[in-house]
C-alpha positions as a printed NumPy array, in Angstrom:
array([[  0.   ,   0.   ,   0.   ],
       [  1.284,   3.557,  -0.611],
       [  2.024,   6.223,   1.651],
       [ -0.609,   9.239,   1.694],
       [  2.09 ,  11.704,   0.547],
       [  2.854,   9.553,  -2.411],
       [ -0.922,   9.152,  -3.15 ],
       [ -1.694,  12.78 ,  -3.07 ],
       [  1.573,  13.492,  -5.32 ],
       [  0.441,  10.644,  -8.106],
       [ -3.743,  11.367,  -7.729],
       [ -4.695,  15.314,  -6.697],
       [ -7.476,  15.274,  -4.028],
       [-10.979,  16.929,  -5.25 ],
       [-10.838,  19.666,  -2.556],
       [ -6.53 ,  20.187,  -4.377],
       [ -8.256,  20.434,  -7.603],
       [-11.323,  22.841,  -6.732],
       [ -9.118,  25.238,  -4.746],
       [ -6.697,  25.125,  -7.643],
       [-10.531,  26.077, -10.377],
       [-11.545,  28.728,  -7.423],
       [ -8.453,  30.681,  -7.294],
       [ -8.041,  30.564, -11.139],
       [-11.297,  31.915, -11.562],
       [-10.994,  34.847,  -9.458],
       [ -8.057,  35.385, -11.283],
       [-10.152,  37.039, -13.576],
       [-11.311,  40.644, -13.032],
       [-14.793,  40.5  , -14.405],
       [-15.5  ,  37.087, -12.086],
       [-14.009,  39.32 ,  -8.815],
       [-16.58 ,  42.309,  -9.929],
       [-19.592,  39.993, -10.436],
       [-18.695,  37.91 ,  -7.219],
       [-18.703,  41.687,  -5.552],
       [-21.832,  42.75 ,  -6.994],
       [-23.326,  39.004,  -5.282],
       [-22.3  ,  39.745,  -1.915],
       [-22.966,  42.881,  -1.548],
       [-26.701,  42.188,  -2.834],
       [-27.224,  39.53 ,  -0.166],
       [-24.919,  41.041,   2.494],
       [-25.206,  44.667,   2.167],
       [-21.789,  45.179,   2.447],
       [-18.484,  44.91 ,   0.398],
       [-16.522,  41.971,   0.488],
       [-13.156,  42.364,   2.023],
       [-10.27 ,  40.568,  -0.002],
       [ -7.455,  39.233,   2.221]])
């Protein structure tokens, strides 16, 4: 049986891979504006970006 490192190196995890989509996606200027416009509709406040 293989070690969990070695498993995660040969066979990215689902959470590894959406992370990976998510960031690359906000990436993108026009996704961070509409994802602003979003939350500040259900919110009523601005997002803060960390």
């Amino acid at each position: 049986m293989n070690s969990l490192p070695v498993l995660l190196e040969d066979k990215p995890s689902f959470c590894t891979i959406l992370m990976k989509k998510v960031e690359d996606y906000f990436q993108d200027e026009e996704h961070r504006k509409q994802f602003e416009e979003w939350y500040r509709k259900k919110y009523g406040k601005d997002y803060e970006w960390r």
